[in-house]
Backbone as a ProteinNet text record, in pm:
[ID]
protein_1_A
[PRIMARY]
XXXXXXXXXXXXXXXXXXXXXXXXXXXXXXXXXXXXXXXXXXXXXXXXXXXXXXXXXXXXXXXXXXXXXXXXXXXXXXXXXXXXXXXXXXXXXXXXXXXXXXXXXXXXXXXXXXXXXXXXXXXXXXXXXXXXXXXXXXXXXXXXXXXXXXXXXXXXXXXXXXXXXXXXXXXXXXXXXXXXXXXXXXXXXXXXXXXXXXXXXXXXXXXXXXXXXXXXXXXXXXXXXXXXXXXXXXXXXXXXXXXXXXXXXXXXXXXXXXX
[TERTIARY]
-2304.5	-2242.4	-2165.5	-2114.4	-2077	-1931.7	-1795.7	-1727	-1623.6	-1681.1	-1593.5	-1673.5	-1747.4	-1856.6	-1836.4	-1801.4	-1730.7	-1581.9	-1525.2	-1367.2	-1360.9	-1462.5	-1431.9	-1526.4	-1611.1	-1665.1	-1540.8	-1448.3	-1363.2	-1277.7	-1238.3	-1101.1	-1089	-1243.8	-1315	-1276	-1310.1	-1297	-1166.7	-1090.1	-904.5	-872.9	-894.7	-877.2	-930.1	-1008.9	-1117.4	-1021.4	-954.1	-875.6	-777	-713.2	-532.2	-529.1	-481.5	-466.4	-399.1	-356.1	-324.8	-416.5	-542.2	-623	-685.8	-668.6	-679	-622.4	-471.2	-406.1	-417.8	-482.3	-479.9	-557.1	-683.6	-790.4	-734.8	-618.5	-597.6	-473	-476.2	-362.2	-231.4	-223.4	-92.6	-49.4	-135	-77.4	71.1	77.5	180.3	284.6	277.8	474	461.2	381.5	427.3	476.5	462.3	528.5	672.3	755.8	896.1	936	1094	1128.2	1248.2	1348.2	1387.6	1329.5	1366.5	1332.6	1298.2	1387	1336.5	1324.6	1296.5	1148.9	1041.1	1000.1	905.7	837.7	943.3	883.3	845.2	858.2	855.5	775.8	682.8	585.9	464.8	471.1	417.3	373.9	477.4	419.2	304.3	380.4	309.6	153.4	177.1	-4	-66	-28.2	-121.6	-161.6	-43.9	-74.9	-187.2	-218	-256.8	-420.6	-386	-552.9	-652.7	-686.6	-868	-932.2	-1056.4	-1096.3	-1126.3	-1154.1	-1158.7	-1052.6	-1042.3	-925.2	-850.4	-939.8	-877.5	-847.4	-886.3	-774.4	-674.8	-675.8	-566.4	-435.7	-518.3	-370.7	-326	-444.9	-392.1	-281	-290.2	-223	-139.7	-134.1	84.4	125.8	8.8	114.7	177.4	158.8	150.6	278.7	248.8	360.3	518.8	476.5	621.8	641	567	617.1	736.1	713	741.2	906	893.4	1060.5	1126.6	1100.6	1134.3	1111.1	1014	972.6	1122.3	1188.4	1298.5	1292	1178.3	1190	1254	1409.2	1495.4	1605.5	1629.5	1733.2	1685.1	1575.5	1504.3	1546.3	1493.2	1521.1	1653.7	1759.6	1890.5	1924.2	1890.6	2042.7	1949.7	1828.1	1730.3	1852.1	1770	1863.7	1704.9	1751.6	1666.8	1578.6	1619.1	1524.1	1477.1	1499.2	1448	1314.3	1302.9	1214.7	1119.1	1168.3	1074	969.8	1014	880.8	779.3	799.3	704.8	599.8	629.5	569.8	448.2	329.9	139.9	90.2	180.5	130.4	14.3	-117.6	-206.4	-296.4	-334.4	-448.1	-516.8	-624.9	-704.1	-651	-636	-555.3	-432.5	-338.6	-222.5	-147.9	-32.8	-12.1	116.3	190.5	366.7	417.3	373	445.2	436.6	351.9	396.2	465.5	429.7	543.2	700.4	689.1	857.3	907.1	808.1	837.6	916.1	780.5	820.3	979.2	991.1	1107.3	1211.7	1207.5	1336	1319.5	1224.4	1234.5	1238.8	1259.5	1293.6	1470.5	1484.2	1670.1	1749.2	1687	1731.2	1750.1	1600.6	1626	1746.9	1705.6	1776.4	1951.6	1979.7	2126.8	2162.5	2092.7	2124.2	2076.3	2009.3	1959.9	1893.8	1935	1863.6	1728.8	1668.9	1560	1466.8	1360.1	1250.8	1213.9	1191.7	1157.8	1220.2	1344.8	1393.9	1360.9	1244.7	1189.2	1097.6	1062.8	952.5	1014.3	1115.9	1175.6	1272.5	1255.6	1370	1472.8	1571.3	1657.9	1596.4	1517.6	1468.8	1366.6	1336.7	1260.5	1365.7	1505.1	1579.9	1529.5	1494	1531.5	1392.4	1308.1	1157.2	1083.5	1141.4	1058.2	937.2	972	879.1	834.1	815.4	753.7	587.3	463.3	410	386.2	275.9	219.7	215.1	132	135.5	245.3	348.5	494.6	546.6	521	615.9	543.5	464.5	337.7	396	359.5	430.8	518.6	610.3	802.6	800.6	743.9	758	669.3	541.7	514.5	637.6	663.4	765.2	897	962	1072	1057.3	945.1	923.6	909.9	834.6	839	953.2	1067.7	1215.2	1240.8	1271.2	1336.8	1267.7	1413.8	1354.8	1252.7	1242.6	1197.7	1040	1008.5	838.9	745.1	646.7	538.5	444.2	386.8	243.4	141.4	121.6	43.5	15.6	147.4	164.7	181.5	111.6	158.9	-3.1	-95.3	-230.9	-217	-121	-80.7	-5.3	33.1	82.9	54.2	-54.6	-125.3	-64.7	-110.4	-66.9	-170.8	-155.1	-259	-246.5	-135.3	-179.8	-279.7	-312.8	-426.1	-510.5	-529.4	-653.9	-695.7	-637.1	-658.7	-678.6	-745.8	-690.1	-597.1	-518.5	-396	-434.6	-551.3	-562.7	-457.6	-374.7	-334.9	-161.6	-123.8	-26.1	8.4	-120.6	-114.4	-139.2	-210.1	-196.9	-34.4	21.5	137.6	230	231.9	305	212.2	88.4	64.8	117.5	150.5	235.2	337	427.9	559.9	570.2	540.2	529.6	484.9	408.6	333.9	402.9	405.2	449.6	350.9	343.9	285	341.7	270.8	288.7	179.9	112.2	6.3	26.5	127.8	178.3	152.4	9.4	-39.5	88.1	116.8	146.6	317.8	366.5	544.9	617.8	612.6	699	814	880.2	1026.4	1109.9	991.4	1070.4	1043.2	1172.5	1173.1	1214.7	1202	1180.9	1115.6	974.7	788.6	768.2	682.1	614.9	466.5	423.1	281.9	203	187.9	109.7	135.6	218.6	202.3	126.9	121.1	-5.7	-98.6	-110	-327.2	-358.5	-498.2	-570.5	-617.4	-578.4	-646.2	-771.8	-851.6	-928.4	-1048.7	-1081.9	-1151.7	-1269.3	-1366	-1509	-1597.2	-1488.9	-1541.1	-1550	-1433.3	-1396.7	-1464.2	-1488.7	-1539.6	-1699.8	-1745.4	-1882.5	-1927.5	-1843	-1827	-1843.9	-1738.9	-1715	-1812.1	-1847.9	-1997.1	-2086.2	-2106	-2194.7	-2226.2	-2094.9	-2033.1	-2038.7	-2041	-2044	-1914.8	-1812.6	-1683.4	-1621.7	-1678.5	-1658.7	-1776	-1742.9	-1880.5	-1871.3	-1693.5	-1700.7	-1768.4	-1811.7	-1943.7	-1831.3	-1735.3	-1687.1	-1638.2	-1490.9	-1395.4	-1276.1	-1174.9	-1077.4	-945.8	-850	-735.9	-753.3	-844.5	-885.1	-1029.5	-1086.5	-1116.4	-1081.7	-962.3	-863.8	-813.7	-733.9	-671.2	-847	-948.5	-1042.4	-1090	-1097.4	-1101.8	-952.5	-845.3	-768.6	-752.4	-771.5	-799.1	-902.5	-1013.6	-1103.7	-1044.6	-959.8	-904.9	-821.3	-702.1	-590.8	-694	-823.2	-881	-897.9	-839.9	-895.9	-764	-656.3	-485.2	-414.4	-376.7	-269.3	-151.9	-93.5	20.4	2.8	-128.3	-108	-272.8	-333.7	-431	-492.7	-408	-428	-486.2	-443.6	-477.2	-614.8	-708.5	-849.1	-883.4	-777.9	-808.3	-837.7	-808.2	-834.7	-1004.4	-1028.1	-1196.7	-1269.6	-1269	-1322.3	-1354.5	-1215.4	-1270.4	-1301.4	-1271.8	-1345.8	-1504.8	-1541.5	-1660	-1775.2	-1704.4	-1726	-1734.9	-1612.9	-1628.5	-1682.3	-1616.4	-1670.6	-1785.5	-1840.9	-1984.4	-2070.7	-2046.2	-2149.4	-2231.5	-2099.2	-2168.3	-2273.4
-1877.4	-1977.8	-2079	-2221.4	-2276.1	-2278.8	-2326.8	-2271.4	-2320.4	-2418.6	-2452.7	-2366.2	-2357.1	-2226.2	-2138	-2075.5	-1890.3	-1924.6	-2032.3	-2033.6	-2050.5	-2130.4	-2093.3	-1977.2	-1899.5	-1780.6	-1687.2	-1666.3	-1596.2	-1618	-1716.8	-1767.8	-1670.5	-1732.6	-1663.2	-1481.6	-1441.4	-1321.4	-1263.3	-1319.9	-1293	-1279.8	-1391.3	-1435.2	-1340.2	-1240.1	-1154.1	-1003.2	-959.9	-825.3	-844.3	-972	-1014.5	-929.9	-885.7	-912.7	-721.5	-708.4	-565.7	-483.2	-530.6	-438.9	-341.3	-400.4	-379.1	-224.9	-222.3	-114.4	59.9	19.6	166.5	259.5	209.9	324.6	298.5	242.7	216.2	314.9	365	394.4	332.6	208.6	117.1	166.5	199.6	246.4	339.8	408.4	508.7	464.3	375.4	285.4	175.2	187.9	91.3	180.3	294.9	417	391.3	310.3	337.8	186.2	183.6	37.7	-14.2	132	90	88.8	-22.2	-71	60.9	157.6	260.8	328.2	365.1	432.9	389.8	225.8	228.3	193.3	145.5	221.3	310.9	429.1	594.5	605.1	551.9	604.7	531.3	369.5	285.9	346.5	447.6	453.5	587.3	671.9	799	730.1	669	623.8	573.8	473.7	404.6	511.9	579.5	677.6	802	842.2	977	866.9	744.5	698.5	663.4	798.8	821.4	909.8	888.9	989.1	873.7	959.8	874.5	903.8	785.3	696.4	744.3	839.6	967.6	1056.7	1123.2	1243.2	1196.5	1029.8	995.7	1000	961.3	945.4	1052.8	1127.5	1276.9	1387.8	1396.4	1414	1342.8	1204.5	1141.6	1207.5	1198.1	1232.7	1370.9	1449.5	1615.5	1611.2	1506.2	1525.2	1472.4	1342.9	1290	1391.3	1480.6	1580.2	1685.9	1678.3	1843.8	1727.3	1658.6	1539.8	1514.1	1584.2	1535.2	1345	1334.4	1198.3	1044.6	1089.7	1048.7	1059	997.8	1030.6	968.9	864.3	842.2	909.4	970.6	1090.3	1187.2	1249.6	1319.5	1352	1235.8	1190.6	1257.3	1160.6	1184.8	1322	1343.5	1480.5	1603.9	1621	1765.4	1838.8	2011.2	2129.5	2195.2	2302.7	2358.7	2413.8	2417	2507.8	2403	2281.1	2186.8	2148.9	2164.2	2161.4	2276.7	2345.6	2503.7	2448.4	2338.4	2279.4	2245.3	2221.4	2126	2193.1	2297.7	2363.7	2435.9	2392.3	2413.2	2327.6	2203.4	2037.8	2011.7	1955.5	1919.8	1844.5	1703.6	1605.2	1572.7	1644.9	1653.6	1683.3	1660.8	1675.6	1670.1	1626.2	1604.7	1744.5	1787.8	1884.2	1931.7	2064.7	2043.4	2018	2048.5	2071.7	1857.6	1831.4	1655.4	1659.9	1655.4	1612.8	1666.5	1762.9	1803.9	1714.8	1631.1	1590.3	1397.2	1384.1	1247.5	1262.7	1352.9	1385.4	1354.6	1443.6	1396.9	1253.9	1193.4	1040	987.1	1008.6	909	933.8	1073	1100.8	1006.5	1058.5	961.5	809.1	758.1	617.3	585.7	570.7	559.9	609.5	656.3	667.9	585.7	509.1	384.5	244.4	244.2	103.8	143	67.5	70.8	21.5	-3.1	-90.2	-13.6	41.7	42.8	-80.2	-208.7	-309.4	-308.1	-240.7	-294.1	-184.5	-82.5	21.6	-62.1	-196.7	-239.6	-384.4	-374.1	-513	-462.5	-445.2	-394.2	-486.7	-542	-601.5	-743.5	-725.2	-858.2	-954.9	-908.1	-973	-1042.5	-988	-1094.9	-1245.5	-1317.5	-1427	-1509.5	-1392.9	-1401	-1522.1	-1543.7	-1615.2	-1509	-1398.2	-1286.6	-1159.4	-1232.1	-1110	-1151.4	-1052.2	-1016.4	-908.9	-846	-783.3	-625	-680.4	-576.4	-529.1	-631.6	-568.4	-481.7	-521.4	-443.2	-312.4	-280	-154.4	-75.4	-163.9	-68.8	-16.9	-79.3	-3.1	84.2	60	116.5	294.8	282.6	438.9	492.1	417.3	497.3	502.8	434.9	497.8	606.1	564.2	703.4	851.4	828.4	979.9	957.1	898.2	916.8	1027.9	1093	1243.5	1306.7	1392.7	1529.7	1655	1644.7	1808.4	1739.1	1588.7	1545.7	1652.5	1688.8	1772	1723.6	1783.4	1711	1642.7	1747.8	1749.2	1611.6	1575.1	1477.9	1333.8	1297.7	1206.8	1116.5	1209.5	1088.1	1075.9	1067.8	1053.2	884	843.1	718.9	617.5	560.6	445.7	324.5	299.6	187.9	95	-26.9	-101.7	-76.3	16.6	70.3	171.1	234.6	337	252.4	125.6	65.4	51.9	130.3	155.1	41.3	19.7	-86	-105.4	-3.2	51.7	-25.9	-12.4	1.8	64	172.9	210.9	143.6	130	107	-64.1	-152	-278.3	-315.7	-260.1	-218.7	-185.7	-110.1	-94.5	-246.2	-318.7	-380.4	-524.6	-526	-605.6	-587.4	-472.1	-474.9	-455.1	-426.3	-499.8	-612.5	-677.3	-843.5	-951.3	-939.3	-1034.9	-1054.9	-1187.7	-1269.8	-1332.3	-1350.5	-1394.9	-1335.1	-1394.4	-1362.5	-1297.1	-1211.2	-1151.5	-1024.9	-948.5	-774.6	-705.6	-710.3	-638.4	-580.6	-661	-677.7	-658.2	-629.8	-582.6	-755	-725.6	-858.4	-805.1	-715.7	-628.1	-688.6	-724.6	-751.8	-884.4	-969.2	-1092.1	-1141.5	-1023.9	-1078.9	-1114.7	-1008.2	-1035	-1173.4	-1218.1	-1298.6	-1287.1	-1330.8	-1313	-1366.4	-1471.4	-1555.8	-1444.8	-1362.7	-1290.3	-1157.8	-1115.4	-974.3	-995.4	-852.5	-824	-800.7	-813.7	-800.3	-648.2	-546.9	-391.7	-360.8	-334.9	-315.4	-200.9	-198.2	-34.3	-34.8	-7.4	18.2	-42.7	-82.9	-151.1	-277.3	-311.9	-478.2	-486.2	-410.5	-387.4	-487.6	-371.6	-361.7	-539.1	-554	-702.9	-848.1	-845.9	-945	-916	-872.8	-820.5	-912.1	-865.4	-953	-1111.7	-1159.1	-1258.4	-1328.6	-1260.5	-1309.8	-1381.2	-1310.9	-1335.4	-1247	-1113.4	-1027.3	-1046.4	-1049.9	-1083.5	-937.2	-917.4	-743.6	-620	-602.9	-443.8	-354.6	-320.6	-206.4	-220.2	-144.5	-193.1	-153.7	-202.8	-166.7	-265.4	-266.2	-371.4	-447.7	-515.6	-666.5	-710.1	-561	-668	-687.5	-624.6	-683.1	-791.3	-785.7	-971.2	-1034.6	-1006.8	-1093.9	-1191	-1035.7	-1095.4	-1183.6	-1182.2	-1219.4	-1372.6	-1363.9	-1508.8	-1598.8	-1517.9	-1599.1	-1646.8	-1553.4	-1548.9	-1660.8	-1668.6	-1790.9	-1933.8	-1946.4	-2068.9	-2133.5	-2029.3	-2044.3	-2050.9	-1952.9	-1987.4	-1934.7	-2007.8	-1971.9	-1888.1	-1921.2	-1891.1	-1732.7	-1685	-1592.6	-1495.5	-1525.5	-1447.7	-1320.5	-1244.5	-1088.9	-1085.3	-1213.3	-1179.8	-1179.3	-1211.5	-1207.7	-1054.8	-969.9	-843.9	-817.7	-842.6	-828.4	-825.8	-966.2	-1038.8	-899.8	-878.5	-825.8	-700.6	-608.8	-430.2	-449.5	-570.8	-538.9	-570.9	-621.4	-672.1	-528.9	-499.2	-347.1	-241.5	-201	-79.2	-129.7	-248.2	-260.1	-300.8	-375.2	-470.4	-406	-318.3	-297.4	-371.2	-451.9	-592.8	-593.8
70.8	-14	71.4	19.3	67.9	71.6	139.5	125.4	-7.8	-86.1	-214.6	-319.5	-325.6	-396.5	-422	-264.8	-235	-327.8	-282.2	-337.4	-458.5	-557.7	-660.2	-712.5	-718.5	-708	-705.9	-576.8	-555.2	-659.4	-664	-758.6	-904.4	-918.9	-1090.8	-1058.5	-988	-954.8	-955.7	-883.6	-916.5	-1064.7	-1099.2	-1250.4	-1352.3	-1322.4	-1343.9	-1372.6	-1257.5	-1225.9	-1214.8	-1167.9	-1127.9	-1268.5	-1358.7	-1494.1	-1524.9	-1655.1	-1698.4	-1716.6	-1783.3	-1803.7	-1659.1	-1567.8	-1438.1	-1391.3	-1461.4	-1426.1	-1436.8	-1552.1	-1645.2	-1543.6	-1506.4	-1407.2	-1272.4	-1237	-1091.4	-1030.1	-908.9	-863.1	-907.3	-900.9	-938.6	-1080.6	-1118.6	-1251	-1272.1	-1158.4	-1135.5	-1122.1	-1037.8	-997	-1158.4	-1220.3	-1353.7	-1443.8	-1405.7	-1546.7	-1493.1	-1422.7	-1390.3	-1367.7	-1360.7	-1368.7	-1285.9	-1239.8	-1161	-986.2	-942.1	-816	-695.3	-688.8	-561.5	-666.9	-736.9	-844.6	-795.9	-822.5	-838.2	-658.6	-578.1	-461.6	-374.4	-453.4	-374.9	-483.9	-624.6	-651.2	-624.3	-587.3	-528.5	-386	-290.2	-187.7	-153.1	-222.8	-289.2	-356.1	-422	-514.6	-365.3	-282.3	-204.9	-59	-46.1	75.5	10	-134.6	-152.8	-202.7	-201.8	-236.5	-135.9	-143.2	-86.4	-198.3	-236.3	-324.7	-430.1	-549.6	-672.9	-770.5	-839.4	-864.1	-956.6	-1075.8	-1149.5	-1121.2	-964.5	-913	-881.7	-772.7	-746.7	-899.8	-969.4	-1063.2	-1109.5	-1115.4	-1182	-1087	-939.9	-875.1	-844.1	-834.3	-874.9	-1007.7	-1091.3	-1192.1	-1200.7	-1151.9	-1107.7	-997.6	-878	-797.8	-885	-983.3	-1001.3	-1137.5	-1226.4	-1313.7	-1236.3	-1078.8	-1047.2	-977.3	-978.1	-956.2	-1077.3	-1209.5	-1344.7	-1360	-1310.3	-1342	-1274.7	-1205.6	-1177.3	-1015.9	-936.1	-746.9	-687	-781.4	-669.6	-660.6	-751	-796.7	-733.6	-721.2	-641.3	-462.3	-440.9	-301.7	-270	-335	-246.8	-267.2	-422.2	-498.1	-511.1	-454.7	-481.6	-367.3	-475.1	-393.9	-319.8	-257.8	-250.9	-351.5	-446.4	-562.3	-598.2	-571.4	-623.3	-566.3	-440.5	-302.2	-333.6	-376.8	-401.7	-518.3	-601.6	-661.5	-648.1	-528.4	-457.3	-360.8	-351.3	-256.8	-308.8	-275.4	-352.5	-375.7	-394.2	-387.9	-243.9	-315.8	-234.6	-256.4	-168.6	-195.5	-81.9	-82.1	39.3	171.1	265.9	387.9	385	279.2	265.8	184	233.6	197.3	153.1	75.4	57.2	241.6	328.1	437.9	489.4	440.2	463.6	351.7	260.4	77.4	104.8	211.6	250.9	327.2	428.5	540.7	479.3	378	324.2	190.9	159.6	99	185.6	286.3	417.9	440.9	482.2	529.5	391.6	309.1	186	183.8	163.7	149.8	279.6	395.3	521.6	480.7	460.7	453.3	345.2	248.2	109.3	139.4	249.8	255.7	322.8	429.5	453.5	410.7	279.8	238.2	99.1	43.2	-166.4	-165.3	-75	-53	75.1	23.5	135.9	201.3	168.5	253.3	382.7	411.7	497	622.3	585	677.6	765.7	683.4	762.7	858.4	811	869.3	959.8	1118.8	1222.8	1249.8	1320.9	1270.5	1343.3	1508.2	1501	1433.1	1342.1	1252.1	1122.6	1164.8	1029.3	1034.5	1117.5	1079.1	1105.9	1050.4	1016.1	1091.2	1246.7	1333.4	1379.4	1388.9	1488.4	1374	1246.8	1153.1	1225.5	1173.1	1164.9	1073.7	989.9	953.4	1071.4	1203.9	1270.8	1302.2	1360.9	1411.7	1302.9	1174.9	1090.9	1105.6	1097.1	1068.9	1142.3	1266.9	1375.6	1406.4	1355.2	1356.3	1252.4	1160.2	1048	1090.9	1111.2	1139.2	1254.9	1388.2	1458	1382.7	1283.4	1263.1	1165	1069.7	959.5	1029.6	1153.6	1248.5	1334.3	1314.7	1392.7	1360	1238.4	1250.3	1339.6	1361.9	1415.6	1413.8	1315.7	1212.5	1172.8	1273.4	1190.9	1237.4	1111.8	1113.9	1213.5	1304.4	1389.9	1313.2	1211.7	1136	1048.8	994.3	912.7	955.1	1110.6	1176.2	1129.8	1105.2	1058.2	880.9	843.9	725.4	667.8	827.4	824.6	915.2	895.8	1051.3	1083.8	1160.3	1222.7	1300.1	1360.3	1403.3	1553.6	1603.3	1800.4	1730.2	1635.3	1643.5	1611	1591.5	1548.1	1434.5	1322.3	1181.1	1114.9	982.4	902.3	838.3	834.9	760	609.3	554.2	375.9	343.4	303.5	221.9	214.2	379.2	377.1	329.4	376.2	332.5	178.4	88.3	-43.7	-74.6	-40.3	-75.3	-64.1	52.4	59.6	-13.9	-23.9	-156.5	-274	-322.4	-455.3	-473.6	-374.8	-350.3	-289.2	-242.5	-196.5	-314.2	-307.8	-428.8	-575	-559.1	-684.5	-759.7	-879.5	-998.9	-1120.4	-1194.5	-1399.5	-1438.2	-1385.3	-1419.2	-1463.5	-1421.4	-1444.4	-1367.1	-1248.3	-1181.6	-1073.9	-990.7	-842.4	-912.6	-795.2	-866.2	-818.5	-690.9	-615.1	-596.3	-572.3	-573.4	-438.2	-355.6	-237.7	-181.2	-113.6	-90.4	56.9	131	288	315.8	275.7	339	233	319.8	245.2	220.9	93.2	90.5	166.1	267.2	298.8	451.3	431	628.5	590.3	476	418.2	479.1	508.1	529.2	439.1	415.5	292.7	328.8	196.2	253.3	258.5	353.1	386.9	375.9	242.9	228.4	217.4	200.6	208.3	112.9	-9.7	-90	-62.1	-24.9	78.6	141.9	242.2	384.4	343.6	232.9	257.7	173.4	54.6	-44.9	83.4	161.5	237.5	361.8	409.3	492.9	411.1	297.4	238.2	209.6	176.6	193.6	328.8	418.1	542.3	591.9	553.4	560.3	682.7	701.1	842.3	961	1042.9	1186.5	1296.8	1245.1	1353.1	1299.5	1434.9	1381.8	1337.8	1393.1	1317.3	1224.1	1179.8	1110.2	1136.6	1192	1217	1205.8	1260.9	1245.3	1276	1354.2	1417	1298.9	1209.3	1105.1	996.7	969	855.6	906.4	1003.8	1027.2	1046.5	1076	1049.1	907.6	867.8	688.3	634	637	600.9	649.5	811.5	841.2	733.2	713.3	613.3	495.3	415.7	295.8	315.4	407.1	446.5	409.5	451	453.5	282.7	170.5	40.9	26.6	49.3	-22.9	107.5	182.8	318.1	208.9	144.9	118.6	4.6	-44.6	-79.2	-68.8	70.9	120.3	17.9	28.6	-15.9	-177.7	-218.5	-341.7	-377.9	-312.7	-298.4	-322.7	-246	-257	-430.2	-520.7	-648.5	-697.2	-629.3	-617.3	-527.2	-410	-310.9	-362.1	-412.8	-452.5	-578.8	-680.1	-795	-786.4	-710.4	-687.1	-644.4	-562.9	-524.6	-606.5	-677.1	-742.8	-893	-950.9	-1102.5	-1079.9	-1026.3	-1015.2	-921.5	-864.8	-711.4	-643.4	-611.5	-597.2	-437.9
[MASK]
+++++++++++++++++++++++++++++++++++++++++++++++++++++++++++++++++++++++++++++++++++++++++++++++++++++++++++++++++++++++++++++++++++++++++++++++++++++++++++++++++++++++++++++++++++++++++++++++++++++++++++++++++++++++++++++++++++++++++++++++++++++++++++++++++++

């Protein structure tokens, strides 16, 4: 296609899934059952880290993990006892296990005693004055400080990627698409107002992967973090200022359409 063609093609496509009906079969669905702010980012991060698989276990297991938190995971976080912790323990989604779900409990109580706001896990302090953000820089601080404690599981360290492993980090850039992102649509939260949308990667999953391949929007053989900022560069050429949102166009194209 040509490239006003693809853009409005794409556009139609946003316009398509941006939307509510969108939510119900989706992971995101989970951080919309809640309303205050670190609610709905500890179930926002929980939905995007436990999605691999299909999209009805994913929900069926948040909803299983935030039943065994009395539906309340920021109260959780700080004020659980031990017997409270003893809930949790048989919780499992594929490779992920209670002995990480203990591990992300601690790095949630930790953080949250110094800041009301997860955004600011991803923002280290030289990035206040958002000359030297990046996407990657944040990624990157962000997996080393989440494994700052002491007591981190080995185990639970391919549970949270980053772009020095090369990853596309899908799950984690999904997350910060729906806390970043602004609009009137319902989908996307927007909770947080450091990041900006126009510095997002677009997440990168197999459905994307394989959509924009087609498109002829990716040229790298593999797929990894150099072809998410690939694809995303493409995306910037249609809306600099809010890239990612293509992601809407791209996996619906994929999973609803097989395209």
């Amino acid at each position: 296609m040509e490239f006003l063609e693809l853009k409005d093609f794409l556009d139609i496509k946003v316009a398509q899934y941006n939307r509510p009906d969108f939510i119900s079969n989706d992971p995101i669905c989970i951080p919309h059952r809640f309303s205050k702010k670190q609610d709905i980012e500890i179930a926002a991060f929980f939905a995007a880290i436990l999605a691999w698989g299909q999209r009805k276990t994913i929900i069926n297991k948040c909803t299983d993990l935030f039943n065994r938190m009395d539906n309340d995971p920021y109260h959780f976080m700080l004020q659980h006892s031990d017997e409270d912790l003893k809930g949790l323990l048989g919780f499992k989604h594929r490779t992920f296990n209670d002995t990480d779900l203990l591990y992300f409990v601690s790095f949630f109580k930790h953080h949250y005693s110094l800041s009301d706001s997860l955004e600011t896990a991803f923002l280290p302090e030289y990035f206040e004055d958002q000359l030297n953000f990046t996407a990657e820089n944040a990624l990157n601080h962000f997996r080393l400080y989440f494994f700052s404690l002491p007591d981190s599981p080995r185990r639970t360290v391919k549970h949270i990627s980053s772009p020095l492993q090369k990853s596309t980090c899908k799950r984690l850039n999904m997350f910060l698409r729906w806390m970043v992102r602004k609009d009137n649509n319902g989908v996307d939260f927007g909770v947080w107002n450091s990041i900006k949308a126009a510095d997002l990667i677009c997440p990168c999953d197999v459905h994307v992967d394989r959509v924009a391949r087609r498109l002829e929007m990716i040229t790298r053989k593999q797929t990894d973090w150099r072809t998410a900022v690939e694809l995303t560069e493409e995306l910037r050429r249609f809306d600099p200022a809010d890239p990612v949102k293509y992601d809407f166009a791209l996996f619906g194209l994929g999973v609803e359409e097989k395209f």
